[in-house]
N, C-alpha and C positions, 0 to 999 in steps of 0.2 A: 573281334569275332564277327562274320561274316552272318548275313542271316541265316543264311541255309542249316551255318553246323549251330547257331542258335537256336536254330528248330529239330536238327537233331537231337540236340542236348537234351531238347525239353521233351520230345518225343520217347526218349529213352527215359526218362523218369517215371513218364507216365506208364499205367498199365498193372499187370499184376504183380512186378517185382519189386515196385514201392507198397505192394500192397505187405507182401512178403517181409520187407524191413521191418514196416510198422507192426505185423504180427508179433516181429521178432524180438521188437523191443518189448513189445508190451508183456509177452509171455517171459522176460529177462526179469522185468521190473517185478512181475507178481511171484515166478519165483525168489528174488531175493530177498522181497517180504518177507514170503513162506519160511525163508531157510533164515531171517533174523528172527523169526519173531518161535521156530520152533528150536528144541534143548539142543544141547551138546551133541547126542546121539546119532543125528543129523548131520549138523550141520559138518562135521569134522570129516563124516567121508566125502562129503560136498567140496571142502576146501582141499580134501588131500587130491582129487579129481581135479578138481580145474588147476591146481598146480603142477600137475604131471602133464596137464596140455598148454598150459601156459608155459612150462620151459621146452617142452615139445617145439612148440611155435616160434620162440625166441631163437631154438638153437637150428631152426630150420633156416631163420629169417637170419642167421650168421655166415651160415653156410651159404647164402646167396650172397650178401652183401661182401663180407671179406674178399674172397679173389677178386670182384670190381674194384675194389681199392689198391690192392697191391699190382692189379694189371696197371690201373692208372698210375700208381705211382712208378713201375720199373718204366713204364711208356717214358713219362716227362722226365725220369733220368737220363733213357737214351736219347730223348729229345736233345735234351739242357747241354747234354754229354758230346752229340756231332757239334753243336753249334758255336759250344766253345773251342773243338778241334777244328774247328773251321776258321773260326778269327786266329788263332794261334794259328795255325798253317799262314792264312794270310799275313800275320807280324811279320814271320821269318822271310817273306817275298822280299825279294826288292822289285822297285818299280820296273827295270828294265827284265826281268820273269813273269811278273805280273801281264805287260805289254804284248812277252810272247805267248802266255796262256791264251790271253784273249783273244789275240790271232787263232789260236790254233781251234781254238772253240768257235770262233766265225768260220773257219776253212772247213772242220766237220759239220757244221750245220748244212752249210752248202752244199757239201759233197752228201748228206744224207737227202736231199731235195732233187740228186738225178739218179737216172733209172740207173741200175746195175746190170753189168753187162748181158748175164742171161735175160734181162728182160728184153734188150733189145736184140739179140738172135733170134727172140719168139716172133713166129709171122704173128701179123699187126691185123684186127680183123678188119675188113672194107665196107 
């Protein structure tokens, strides 16, 4: 790390939104005191609450994650998938196709590297 974003980093921690976590924790921990230490009556809509946000979160946190998986994984099959049709294409070459492929791939690069004809009909500026 560079000093600069090492002073970023530490710039952003500081201030009122570290102040905010540690509120947050601390107002977590006294309620869970609260909510161990009082009856049944309590505490049970407590838990039926944070587990209707707890699976809330989980299935939010699915719906992002799953399509990045499956985009990755159809990617690296069609990856995996040209690259074997590309050595198989290459098997079935024989050397003397192979030879004129390669010609013919040098002849269009070249020919892609001069002007095409309407460029040179265009007056030229001076």
């Amino acid at each position: 790390m560079t000093v600069d974003a090492e002073a970023a980093a530490a710039k952003t921690v500081r201030g009122p939104r570290a102040w905010w976590v540690l509120l947050s924790l601390v107002v977590g921990l006294i309620g869970g005191t609260l909510a161990a230490k009082s009856g049944d009556g309590l505490r049970e809509p407590m838990i039926q609450v944070a587990s209707i946000v707890g699976d809330l979160w989980l299935n939010a946190l699915k719906m992002t994650v799953i399509p990045l998986i499956v985009a990755l994984l159809v990617g690296v099959m069609f990856v995996s998938r040209g690259q074997a049709e590309d050595k198989r294409r290459e098997a079935w070459q024989s050397p003397a196709e192979r030879r004129v492929l390669s010609q013919k791939c040098e002849r269009d690069r070249y020919q892609d590297d001069l002007p095409l004809a309407e460029d040179r009909l265009r007056p030229q500026p001076r």
